[in-house]
Each structure stands twice: as structure tokens, then as C-alpha cells.
N, C-alpha and C positions, 0 to 999 in steps of 0.2 A: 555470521548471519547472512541470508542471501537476500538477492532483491529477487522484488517478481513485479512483473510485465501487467498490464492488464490487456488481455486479448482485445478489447473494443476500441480503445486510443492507442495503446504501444506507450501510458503511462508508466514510468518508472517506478516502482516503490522502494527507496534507499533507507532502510535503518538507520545508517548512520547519521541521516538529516530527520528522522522522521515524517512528522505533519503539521507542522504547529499552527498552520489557520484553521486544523480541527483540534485542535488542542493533544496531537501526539507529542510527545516528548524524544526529540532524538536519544536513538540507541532501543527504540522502542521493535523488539521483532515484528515482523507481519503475524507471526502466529499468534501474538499478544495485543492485536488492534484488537479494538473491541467488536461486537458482530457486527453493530449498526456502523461501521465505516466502510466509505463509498470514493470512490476514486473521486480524487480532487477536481478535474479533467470532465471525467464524461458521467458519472454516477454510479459507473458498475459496483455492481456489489463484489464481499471479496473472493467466491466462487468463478468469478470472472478473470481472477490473475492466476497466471502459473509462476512455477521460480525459474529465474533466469540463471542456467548452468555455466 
């Protein structure tokens, strides 16, 4: 699984930790967050992360 960046903070998104103060579940892909999730950080939506190579 990859992470991705959010271009407006430099937010990390790690699968392997997921989001659990929005109720992700580690192990959870980013392609598998649901729509309404928004960076923890700054609020971007998830149009706003790229993946980090």
C-alpha cells in the first residue's frame, strides 16, 4: 500500500497506522477511505493528496 502526501500541509497518510480519531482502521488503503474523509491536519479533501513514490 502506498502513502500519500496532502499537497496543503505535507500531511502523511500511512495505511499501516491509518486514522483512528476518524474511526479508520489501520491497514485501511487510502483508496478505501471513505469520500467524506479530510485530512486530519488541515481539512483537505482527498483530491488534495498525491502518492508518495
Amino acid at each position: 500500500m502506498n502513502n500519500y502526501v496532502c499537497n496543503m500541509c505535507d500531511y502523511t497518510y500511512e495505511p499501516e497506522k491509518g486514522d483512528p480519531d476518524k474511526g479508520v482502521s489501520p491497514g485501511t488503503a487510502f483508496e478505501n477511505l471513505p469520500d467524506n474523509w479530510v485530512c486530519p491536519v488541515c481539512g483537505a479533501e482527498k483530491f488534495d493528496f498525491q502518492v508518495v513514490k
